[in-house]
C-alpha positions in Angstrom: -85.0 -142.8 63.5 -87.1 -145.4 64.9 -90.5 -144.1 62.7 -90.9 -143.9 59.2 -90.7 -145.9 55.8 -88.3 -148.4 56.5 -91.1 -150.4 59.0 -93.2 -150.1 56.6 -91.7 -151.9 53.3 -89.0 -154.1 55.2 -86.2 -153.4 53.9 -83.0 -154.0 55.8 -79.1 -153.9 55.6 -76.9 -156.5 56.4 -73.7 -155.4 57.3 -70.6 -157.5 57.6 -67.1 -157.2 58.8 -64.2 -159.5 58.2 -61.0 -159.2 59.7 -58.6 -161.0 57.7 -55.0 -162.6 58.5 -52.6 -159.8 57.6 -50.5 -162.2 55.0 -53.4 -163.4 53.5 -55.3 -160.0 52.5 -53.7 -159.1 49.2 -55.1 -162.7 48.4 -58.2 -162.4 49.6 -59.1 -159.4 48.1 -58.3 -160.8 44.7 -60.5 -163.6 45.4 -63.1 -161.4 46.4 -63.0 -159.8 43.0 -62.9 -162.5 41.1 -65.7 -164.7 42.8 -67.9 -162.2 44.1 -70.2 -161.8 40.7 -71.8 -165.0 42.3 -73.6 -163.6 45.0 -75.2 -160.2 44.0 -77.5 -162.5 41.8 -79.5 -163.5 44.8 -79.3 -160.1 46.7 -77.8 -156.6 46.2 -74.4 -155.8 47.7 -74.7 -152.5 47.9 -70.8 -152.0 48.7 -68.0 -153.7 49.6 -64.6 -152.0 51.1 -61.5 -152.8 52.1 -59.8 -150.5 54.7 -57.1 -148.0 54.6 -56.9 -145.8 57.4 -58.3 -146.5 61.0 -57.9 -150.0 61.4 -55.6 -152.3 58.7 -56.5 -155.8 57.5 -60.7 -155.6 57.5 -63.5 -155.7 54.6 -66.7 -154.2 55.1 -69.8 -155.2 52.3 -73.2 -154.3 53.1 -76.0 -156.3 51.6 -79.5 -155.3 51.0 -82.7 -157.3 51.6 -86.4 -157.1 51.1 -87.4 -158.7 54.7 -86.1 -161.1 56.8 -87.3 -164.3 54.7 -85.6 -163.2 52.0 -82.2 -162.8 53.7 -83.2 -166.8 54.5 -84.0 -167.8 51.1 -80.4 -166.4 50.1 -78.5 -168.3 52.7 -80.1 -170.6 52.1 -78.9 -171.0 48.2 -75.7 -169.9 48.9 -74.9 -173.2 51.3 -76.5 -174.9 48.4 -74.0 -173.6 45.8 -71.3 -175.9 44.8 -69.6 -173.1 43.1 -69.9 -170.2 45.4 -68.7 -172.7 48.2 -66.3 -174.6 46.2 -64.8 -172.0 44.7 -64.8 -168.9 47.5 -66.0 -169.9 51.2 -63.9 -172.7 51.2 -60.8 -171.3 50.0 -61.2 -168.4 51.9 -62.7 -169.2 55.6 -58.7 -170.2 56.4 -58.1 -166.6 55.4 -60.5 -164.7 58.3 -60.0 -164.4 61.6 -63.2 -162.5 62.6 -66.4 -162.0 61.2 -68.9 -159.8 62.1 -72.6 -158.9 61.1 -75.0 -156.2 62.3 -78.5 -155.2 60.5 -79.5 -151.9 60.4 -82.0 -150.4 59.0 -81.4 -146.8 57.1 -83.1 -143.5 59.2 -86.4 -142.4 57.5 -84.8 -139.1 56.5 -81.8 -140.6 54.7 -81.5 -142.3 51.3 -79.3 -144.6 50.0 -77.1 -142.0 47.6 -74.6 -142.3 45.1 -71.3 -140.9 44.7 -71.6 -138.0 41.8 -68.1 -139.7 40.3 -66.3 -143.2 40.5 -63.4 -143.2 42.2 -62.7 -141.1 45.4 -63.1 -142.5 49.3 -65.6 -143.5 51.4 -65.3 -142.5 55.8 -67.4 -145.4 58.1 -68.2 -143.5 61.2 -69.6 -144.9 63.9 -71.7 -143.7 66.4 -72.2 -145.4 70.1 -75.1 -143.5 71.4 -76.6 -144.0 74.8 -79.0 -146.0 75.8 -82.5 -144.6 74.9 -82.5 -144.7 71.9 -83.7 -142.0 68.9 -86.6 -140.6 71.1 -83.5 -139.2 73.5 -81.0 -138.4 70.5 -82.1 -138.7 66.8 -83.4 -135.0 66.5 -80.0 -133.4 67.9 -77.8 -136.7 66.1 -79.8 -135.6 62.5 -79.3 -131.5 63.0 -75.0 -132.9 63.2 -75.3 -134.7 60.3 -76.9 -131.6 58.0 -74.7 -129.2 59.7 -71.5 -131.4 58.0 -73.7 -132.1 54.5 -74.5 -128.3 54.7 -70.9 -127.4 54.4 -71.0 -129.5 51.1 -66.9 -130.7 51.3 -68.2 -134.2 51.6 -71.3 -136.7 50.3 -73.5 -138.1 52.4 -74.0 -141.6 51.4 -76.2 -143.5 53.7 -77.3 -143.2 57.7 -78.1 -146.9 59.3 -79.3 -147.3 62.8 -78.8 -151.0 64.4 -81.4 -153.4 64.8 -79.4 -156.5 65.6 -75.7 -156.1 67.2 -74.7 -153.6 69.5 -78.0 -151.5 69.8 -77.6 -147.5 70.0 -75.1 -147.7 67.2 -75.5 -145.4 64.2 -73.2 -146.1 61.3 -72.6 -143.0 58.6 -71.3 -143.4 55.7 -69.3 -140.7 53.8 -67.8 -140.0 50.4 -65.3 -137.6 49.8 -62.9 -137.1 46.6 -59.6 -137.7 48.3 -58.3 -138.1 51.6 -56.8 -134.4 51.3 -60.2 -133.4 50.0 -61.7 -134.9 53.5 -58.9 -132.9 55.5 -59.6 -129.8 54.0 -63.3 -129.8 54.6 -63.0 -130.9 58.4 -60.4 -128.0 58.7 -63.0 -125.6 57.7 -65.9 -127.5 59.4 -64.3 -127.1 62.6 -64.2 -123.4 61.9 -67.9 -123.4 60.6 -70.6 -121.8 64.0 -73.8 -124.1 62.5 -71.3 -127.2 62.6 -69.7 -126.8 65.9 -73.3 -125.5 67.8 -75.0 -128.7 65.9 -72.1 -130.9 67.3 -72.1 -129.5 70.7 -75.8 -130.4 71.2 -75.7 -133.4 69.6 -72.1 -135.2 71.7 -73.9 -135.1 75.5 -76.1 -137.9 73.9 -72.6 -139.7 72.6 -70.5 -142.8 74.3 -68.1 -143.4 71.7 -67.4 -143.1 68.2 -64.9 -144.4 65.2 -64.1 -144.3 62.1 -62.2 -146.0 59.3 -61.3 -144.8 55.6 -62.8 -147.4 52.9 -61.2 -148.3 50.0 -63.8 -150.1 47.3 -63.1 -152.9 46.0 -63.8 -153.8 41.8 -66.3 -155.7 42.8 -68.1 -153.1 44.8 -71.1 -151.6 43.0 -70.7 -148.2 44.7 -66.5 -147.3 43.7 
């Protein structure tokens, strides 16, 4: 995890989490949708979720950069903007009670994916791994992951490992058609030798985990 192409050309991911006031979310999120066209002009939101399942009143965007000066350049405009602060920040900072930001960068043998269809439901797990980092765990944490793609009931859609935040974490994100769809697959998952062998190797190197189900959002790019 800690080798590969992702040291080499600099690219990064910026995930954030907001938790928002419970009365305020059906107005946030309309906000969001209406004002967020502003931003991805100066970087790529890659997604941007609300969610559903596993913890209530949260968004989730991840944002994509080049390197670390241009994730300054874009802060940089964006204080600058009368209209993304006039018209969003301001009206919604009243609206949060949290934020929360973490970069990660994707594994080396991951790719950002696609869903093969809009529409469906996206799983954020995450992974608190111990300390030592992917010389101790990545070969047994990657043979989990392809045991669960291997079964094909859901889509990979991207691996990140921290960089900045809680360090050890490993955040996967999932796609599946439905929430039934997901059920299904885990049912016969569990059942699967190769995913509960993988799994078995792979947990003596875990703390904790979680996950959440996502909802996207109109704005979001990946739906």
């Amino acid at each position: 995890l800690a080798t590969g192409p992702r040291q080499n050309n600099g690219i990064f991911y910026e995930i954030r989490t907001y938790d928002i006031k419970p009365a305020k979310m059906k107005e946030f999120l309309e906000l969001a949708n209406e004002h967020f066209h502003f931003c991805p002009a100066r970087s790529e939101l890659v997604g941007f979720w609300y969610t559903d399942l596993g913890a209530l009143n949260k968004v989730l965007h991840i944002w994509k950069y080049d390197n670390f000066a241009h994730r300054t350049a874009v802060r940089h405009a964006l204080a600058n903007d009368k209209d993304w602060q006039g018209k969003f920040i301001s009206v919604v900072r009243p609206m949060m009670e949290k934020q929360h930001n973490e970069v990660a960068y994707l594994v080396p043998w991951c790719q950002l994916g696609k869903p093969p269809k809009e529409g469906g439901v996206y799983e954020w797990v995450t992974f608190q791994m111990k300390p030592g980092g992917p010389a101790l765990w990545g070969e047994a944490f990657q043979a989990a992951i392809n045991a669960h793609i291997n079964t094909g009931y859901t889509r990979l859609i991207g691996v990140f490992h921290t960089e900045y935040g809680l360090l050890n974490t490993v955040h996967v994100l999932w796609w599946n058609e439905s929430p039934d769809h997901r059920a299904a697959g885990r049912h016969s998952a569990h059942e699967d030798a190769r995913v509960v062998a993988a799994v078995r190797d792979s947990v003596r190197f875990l703390e904790s985990q979680q996950n959440v189900l996502l909802i996207p959002m109109q704005c979001s790019p990946l739906k």
